[in-house]
C-alpha positions in Angstrom: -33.2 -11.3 -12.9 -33.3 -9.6 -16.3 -30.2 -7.5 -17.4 -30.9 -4.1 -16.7 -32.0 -5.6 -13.3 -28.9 -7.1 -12.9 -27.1 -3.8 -13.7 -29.4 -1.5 -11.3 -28.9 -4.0 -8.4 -24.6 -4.3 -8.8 -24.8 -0.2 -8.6 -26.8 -0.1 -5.5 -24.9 -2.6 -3.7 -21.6 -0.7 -5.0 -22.4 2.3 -3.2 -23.0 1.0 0.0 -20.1 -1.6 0.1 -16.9 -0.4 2.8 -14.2 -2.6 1.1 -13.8 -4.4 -2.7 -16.5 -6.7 -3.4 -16.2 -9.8 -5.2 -18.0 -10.6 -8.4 -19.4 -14.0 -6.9 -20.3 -12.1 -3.6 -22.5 -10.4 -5.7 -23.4 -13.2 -7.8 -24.8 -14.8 -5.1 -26.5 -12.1 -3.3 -28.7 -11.5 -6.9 -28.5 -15.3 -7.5 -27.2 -14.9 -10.7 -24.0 -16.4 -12.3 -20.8 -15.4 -11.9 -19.9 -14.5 -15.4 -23.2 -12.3 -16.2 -22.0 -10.0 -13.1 -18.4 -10.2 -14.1 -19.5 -9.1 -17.4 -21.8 -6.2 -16.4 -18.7 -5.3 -13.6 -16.6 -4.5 -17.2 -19.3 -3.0 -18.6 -19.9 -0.5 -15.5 -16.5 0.3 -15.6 -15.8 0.9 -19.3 -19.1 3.1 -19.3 -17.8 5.3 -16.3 -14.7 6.0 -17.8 -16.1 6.6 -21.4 -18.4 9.2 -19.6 -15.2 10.8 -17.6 -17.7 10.5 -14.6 -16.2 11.6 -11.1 -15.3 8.4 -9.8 -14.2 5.3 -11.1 -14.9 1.5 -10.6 -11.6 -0.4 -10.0 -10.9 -3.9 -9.6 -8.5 -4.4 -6.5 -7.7 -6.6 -3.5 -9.9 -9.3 -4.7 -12.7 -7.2 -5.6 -14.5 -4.4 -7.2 -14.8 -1.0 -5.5 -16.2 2.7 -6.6 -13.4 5.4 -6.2 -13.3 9.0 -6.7 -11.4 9.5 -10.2 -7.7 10.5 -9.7 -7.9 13.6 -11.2 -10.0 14.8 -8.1 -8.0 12.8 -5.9 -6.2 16.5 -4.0 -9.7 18.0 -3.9 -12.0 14.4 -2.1 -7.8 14.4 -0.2 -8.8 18.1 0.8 -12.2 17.3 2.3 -11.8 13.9 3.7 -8.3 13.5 5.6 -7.4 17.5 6.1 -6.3 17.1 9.8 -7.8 13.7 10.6 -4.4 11.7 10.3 -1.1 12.3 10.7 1.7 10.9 7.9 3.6 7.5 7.8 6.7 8.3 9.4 9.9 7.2 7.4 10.5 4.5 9.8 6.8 2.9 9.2 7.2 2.9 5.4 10.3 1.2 5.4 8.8 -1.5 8.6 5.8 -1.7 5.8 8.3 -2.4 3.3 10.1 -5.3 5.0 6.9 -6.6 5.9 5.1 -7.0 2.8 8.3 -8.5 0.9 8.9 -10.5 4.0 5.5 -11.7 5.0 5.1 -13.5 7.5 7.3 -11.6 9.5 8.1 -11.3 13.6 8.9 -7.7 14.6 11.9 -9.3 15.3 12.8 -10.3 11.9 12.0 -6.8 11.3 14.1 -4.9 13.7 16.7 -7.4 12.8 16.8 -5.8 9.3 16.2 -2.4 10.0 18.6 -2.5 12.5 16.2 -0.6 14.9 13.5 -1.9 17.2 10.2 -2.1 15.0 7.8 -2.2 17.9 6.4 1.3 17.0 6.1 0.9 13.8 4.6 -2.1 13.6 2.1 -0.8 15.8 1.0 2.3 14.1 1.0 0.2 11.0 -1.4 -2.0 12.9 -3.8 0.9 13.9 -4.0 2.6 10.4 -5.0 -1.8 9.5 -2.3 -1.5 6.9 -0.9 -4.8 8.4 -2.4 -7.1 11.0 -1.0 -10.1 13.3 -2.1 -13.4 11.7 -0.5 -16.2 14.6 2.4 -17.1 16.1 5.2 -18.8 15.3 6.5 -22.2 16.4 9.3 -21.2 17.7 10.8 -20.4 21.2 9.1 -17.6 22.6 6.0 -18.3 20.1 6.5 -15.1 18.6 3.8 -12.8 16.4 3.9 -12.8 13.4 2.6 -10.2 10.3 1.2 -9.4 7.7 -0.1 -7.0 5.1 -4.0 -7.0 5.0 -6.6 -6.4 2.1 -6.6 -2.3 3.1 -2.6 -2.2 1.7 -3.2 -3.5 -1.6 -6.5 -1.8 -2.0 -4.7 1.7 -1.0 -2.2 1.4 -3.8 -4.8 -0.6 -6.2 -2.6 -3.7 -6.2 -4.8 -6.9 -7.0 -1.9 -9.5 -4.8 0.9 -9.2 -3.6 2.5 -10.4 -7.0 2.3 -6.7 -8.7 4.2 -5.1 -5.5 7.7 -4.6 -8.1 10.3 -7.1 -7.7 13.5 -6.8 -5.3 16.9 -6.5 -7.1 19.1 -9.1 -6.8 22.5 -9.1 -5.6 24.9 -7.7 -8.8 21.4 -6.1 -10.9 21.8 -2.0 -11.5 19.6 -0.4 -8.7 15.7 -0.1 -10.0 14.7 2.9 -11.8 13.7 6.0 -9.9 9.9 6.6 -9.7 8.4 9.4 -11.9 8.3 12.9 -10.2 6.2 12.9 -7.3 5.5 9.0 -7.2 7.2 8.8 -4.0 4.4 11.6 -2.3 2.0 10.1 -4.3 2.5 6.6 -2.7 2.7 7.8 1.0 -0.8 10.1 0.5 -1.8 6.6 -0.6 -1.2 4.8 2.4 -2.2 7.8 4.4 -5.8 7.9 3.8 -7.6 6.7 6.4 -10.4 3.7 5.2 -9.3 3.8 1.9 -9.8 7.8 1.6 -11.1 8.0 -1.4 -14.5 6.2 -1.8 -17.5 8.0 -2.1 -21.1 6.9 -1.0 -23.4 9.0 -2.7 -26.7 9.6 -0.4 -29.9 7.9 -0.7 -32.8 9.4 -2.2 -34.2 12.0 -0.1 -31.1 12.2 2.1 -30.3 16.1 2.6 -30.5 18.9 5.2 -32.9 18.2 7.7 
């Protein structure tokens, strides 16, 4: 497959993808290698954001995904999630906390550190598939245990869990406070349901019928 075929195919298959796709996923799909579709991935990406185009191409979770740009983000907020979902409640963000520093973690564990029964939590966190049971422990009682999923670092564009900021230690001066509005912006993050803020754009000949 030439170059410019290589670039029409990784667009198409970018628009209909529901979660980050990996560069050899796609390298395989247009029998290709690796490398030419990692390279045209950068190109893609340095092109959309040299054009200020409406959305973006971001490399997250293990893959590469096509998001509305962030400067639209309120508006494609607007239309998508306006009275779909309610808001992470204080007590989920802080279950979600313990869990992804924690991981794997029993609601047990969790409650244990909260102080509270986690049972709700956990649960909601399950439904919105910001955390998922992965087995049980082998222990008594064989326990569940949990963890984040793909959908938490892809919702705040993390690549692993190693860029999630690092936990004080006992005796170091307590982290810096985020910028203004970095705490909203973080929970409207995890509040989009699938990711929020993905377009598809519509086939050819798609419209009113």
């Amino acid at each position: 497959m030439s170059g410019p075929g290589v670039r029409k195919a990784v667009e198409a298959v970018l628009l209909v993808v529901d979660e980050p796709v990996a560069a050899r996923t796609l390298a395989g799909v247009l029998e290709v290698p690796a490398r030419q579709v990692t390279a045209t991935l950068s190109d893609l990406r340095a092109e959309y954001a040299a054009d200020d185009r409406g959305f973006v191409l971001r490399e997250v979770a293990g893959g590469w995904r096509l998001y509305t740009h962030p400067d639209a983000a309120a508006l494609v907020e607007r239309f998508v999630t306006h009275g779909r979902r309610g808001r992470l409640s204080q007590a989920a963000l802080e279950t979600l906390a313990i869990i992804a520093y924690k991981q794997p973690v029993t609601r047990g564990e969790v409650a244990e550190i909260r102080g509270v029964d986690a049972d709700a939590a956990v649960r909601s966190l399950v439904a919105r598939g910001l955390v998922a049971e992965i087995g049980r422990r082998a222990a008594p009682g064989q326990p569940l245990e949990y963890a984040t999923t793909p959908a938490f670092l892809e919702r705040l564009g993390l690549r692993g869990l190693d860029e999630l900021p690092p936990l004080p230690r006992a005796g170091d001066p307590p982290p810096p406070e985020p910028p203004p509005g970095g705490y909203r912006q973080a929970r409207r993050d995890l509040d989009r349901p699938g990711g929020g803020d993905v377009v598809v754009l519509p086939e050819a000949g798609d419209g009113p019928r």
